[in-house]
MARLUM-669257 format. One record per residue (C-alpha): z, y, x negated; residue in one letter. Coordinates in steps of 0.1 Angstrom, whole numbers, padded with zeros to 4 digits, always signed. Example, Ala and Ser with C-alpha at 12.3 -4.5 7.8 and 13.67 -1.06 7.14 Angstrom:
// MARLUM-669257
+0078-0045-0123a
+0071-0011-0137s
END
This chain:
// MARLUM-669257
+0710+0453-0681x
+0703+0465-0646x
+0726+0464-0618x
+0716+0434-0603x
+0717+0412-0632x
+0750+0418-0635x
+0761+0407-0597x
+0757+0375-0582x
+0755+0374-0539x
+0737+0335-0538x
+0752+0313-0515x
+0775+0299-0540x
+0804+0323-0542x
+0822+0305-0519x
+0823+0276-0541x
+0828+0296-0570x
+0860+0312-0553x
+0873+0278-0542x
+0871+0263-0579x
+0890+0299-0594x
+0918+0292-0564x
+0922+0257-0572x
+0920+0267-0613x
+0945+0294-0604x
+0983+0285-0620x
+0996+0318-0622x
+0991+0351-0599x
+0995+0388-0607x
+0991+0406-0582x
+0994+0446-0585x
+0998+0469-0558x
+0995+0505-0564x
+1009+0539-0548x
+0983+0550-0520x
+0986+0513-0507x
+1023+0513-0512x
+1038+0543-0498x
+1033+0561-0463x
+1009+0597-0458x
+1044+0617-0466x
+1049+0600-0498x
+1075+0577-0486x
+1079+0536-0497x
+1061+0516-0467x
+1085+0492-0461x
+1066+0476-0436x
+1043+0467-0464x
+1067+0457-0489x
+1078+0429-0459x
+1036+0419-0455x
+1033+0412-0488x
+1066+0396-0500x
+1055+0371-0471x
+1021+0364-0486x
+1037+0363-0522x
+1061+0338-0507x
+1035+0318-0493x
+1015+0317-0527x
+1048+0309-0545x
+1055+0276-0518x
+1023+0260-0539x
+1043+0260-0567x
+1019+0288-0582x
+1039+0315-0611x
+1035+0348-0585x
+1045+0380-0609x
+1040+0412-0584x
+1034+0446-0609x
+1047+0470-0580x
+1044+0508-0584x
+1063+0531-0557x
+1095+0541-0575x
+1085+0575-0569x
+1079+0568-0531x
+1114+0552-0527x
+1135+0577-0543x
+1115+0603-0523x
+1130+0592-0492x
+1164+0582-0506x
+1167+0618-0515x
+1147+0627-0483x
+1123+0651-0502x
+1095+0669-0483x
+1070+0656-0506x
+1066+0637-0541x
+1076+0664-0565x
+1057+0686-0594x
+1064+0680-0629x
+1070+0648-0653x
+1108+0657-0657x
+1114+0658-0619x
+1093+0629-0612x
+1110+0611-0634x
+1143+0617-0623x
+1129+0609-0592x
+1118+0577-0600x
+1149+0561-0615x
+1164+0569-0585x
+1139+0552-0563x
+1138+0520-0587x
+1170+0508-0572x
+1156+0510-0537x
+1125+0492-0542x
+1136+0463-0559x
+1163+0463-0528x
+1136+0467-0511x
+1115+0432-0525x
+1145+0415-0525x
+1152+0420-0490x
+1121+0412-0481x
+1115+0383-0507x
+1148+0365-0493x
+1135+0359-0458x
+1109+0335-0475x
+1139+0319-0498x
+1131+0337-0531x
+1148+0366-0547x
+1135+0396-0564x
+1136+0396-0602x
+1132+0432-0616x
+1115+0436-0649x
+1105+0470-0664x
+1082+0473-0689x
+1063+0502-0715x
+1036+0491-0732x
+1051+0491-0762x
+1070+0458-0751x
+1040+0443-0758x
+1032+0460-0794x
+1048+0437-0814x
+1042+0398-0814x
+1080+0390-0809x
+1081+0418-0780x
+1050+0401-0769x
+1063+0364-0766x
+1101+0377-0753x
+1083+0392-0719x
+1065+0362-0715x
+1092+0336-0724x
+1110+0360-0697x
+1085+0364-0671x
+1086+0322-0674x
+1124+0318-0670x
+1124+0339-0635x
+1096+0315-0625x
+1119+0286-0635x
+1141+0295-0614x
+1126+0300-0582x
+1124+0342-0582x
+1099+0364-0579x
+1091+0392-0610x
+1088+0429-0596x
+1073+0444-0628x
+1063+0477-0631x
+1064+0506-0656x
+1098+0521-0669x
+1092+0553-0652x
+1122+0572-0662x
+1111+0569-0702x
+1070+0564-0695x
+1055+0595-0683x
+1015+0582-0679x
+1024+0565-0646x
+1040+0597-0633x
+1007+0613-0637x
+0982+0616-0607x
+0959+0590-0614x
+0973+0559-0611x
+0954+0535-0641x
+0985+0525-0662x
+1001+0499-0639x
+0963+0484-0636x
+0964+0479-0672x
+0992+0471-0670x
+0991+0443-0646x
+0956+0428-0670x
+0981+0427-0699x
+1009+0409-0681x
+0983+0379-0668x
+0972+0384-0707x
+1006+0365-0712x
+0996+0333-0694x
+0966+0305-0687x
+0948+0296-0658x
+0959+0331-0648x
+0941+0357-0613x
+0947+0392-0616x
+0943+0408-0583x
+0944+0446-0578x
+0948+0459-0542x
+0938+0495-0536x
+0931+0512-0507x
+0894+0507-0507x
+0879+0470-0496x
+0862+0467-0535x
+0835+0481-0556x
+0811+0496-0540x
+0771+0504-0546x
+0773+0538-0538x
+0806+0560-0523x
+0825+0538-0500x
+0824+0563-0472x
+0786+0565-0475x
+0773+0544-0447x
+0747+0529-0468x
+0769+0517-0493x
+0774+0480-0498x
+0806+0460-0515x
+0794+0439-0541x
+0813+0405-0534x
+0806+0394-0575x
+0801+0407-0602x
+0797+0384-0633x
+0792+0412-0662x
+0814+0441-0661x
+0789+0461-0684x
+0782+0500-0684x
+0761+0493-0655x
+0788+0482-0636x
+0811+0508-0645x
+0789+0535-0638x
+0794+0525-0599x
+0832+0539-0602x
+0817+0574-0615x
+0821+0602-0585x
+0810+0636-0603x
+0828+0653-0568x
+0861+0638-0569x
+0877+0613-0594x
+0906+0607-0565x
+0880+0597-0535x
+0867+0566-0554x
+0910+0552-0556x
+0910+0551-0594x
+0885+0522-0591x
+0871+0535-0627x
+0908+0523-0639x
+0908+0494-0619x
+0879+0485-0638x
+0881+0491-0670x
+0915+0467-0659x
+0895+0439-0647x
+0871+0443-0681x
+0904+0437-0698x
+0916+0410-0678x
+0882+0392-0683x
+0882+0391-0718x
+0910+0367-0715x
+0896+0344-0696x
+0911+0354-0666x
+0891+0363-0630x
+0900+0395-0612x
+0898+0408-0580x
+0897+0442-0564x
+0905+0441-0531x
+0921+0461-0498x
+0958+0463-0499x
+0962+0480-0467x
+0946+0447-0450x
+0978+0431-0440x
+0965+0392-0448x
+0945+0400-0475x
+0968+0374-0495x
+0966+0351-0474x
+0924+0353-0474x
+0917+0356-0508x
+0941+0320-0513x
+0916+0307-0481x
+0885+0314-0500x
+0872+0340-0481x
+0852+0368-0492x
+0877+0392-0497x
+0871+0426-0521x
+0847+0419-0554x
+0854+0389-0579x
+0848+0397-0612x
+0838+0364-0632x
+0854+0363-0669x
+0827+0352-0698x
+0825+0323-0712x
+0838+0334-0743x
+0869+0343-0744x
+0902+0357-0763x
+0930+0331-0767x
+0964+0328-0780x
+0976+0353-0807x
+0938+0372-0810x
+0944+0379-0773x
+0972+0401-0787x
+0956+0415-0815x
+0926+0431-0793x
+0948+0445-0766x
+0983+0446-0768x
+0994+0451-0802x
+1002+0482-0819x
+0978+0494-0847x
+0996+0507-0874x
+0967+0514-0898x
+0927+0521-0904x
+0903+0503-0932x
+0871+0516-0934x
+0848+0493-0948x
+0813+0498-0963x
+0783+0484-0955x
+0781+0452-0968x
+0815+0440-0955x
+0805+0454-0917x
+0778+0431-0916x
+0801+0400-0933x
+0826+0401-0905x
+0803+0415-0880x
+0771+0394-0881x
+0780+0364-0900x
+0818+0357-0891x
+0838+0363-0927x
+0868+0371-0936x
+0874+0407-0953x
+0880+0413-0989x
+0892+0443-1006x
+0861+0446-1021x
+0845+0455-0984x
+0874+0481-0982x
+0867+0521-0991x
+0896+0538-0976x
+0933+0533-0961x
+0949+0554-0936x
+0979+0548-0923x
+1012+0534-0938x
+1020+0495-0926x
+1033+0462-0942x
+1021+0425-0944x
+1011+0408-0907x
+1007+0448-0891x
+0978+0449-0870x
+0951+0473-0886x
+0921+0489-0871x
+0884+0481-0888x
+0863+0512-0891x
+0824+0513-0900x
+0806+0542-0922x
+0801+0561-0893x
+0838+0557-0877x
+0832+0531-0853x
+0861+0506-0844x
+0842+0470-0847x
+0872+0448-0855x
+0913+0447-0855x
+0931+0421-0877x
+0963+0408-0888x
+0967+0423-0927x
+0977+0399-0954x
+0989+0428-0979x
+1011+0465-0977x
+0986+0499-0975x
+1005+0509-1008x
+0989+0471-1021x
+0957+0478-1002x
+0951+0514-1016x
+0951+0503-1056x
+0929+0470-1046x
+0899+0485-1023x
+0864+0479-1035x
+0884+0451-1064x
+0870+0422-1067x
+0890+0388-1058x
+0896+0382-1097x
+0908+0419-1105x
+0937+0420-1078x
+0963+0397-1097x
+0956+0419-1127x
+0962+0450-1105x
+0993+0439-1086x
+1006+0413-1108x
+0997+0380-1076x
+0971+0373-1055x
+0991+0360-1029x
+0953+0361-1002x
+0918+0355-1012x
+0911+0379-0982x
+0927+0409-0971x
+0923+0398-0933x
+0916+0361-0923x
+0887+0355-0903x
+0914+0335-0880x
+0934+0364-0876x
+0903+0391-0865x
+0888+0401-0835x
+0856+0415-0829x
+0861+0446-0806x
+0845+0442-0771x
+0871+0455-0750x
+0886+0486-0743x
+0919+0492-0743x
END
């Protein structure tokens, strides 16, 4: 698909951006480092108080606002009045847990002059693995609405090292799998650049592409920069976020976080950053989590026959489809689907144990009661419980 396929610029998108506002229940909005802290390295206060104001303004409509925040690092740099952000995941973590403190003071401060307080909830992706994990966040993420605060998500620093690193992706994805949780849901994603561009943003030919309606390779070829992965503000991560985000159901937008009413203009309907428009297909409900939250504890590779049954004509899968198990899991473990040739094409809620699965591949349907002694499944993974890959993760 060429590049202009894939983005819309008719006349309509202000319409189209009036209908997601008014659609809009629930608002995650993630703000990263460069936008967050000052040139030294040092939490921006000043832009802490800007955007608790806007988030304040979004939460008066009576709109779920959930802010995924990075800057621990930035705070407990100036707490401990470093020179700079330090080297090394052991110091940066330290480093971190000592800043947390600060910049959820610093929220709440800020938060409190609108009338909401600051609710601090620190996640690692494995909070989201399991289903139970899964439905506790968001049951919790739903009680601080109810009761008038503000959630101040971000990474759990001091035990997650990716975030630490220098690129700054995770709390991106992050933020895509916390709107994951909810309906009616807008991710937005401020960086320090005004949105994707058709060339480099500092070019003075390059354009921002105000939508974007298929966020194929096409698309994400824009974020490539072969000189500097840094110059482009991790807008590959950002993304491969919004890509995420979308197949949900949920729009996204990319957009300047250093502008000081952004907020305030993307709730007005003005052309603010890219808006990336979610398919029309979409995952719901408990196959949201399979595809991109849950934890995969095993690998069937299937033959042939059964890739084109689950692939092509929307089956279940049978043991009979199945050649090999890897991977040791139990009943209701997510499982990763593998063609001949090692390609990932589905994941799926398993009905039976790997040690069950690894006497019964390639049986037939009547053979597994006399192998097992039941037959508690006709199918090893119910067509209700599988989802096609078309995200990545």
């Amino acid at each position: 698909m060429a590049a202009s396929d894939a983005i819309d610029s008719s006349d309509g998108l202000a319409a189209i951006r009036k209908q997601i506002i008014e659609q809009t229940r629930c608002v995650v909005v993630k703000v990263g480092t460069r936008v967050l802290t000052t040139d030294d390295g040092k939490l921006d206060l000043n832009r802490v108080d800007i955007l608790a104001a806007q988030l304040a303004r979004i939460a008066d409509t009576g709109r779920h606002v959930i802010m995924v925040s990075s800057g621990a690092v930035g705070a407990g740099v100036a707490k401990l009045k470093l020179p700079a952000r330090p080297i090394g995941i052991a110091k940066l973590q330290a480093v971190a847990a000592i800043g947390q403190a600060d910049l959820i003071r610093a929220y709440e401060d800020s938060l409190l002059r609108h009338g909401y307080h600051a609710a601090q909830v620190l996640l690692t992706k494995s909070d989201l693995r399991r289903r139970s994990g899964y439905l506790h966040v968001r049951n919790a993420l739903m009680g601080v609405h109810e009761y008038g605060a503000i959630a101040v998500v971000n990474e759990n620093d001091s035990v997650a090292v990716a975030e630490l690193k220098t690129t700054f992706g995770d709390n991106d994805r992050l933020a895509a799998h916390v709107a994951g949780l909810f309906n009616d849901a807008l991710l937005i994603l401020l960086t320090d650049v005004h949105g994707l561009y058709d060339g480099h943003p500092d070019d003075d030919g390059s354009q921002r592409i105000e939508m974007v309606r298929d966020l194929d390779g096409t698309v994400m070829s824009m974020a490539k920069d072969t000189l500097s992965a840094v110059s482009k503000g991790g807008m590959e991560g950002k993304l491969r976020a919004s890509r995420l985000a979308n197949s949900h159901g949920h729009p996204t937008i990319i957009g300047p976080g250093r502008q000081d009413d952004v907020l305030d203009r993307i709730f007005a309907s003005e052309s603010v950053g890219t808006l990336f428009i979610p398919p029309k297909r979409t995952l719901k409900g408990r196959r949201r989590w399979i595809a991109s939250a849950a934890n995969v504890q095993g690998v069937l590779h299937l033959d042939a026959g059964a890739v084109e049954a689950i692939r092509d004509k929307g089956r279940s899968l049978l043991a009979v489809g199945i050649v090999r198990v890897d991977g040791t899991f139990s009943h209701g473990d997510v499982v990763s689907l593998l063609t001949p040739e090692g390609e990932e094409i589905a994941r799926g809620l398993s009905n039976y144990r790997s040690s069950e699965l690894s006497l019964i591949a390639r049986r037939s349907n009547l053979e597994i009661e006399a192998i097992l002694g039941h037959r508690p499944y006709e199918n090893v993974i119910h067509r209700n419980n599988l989802v096609i890959r078309m995200i990545e993760n």
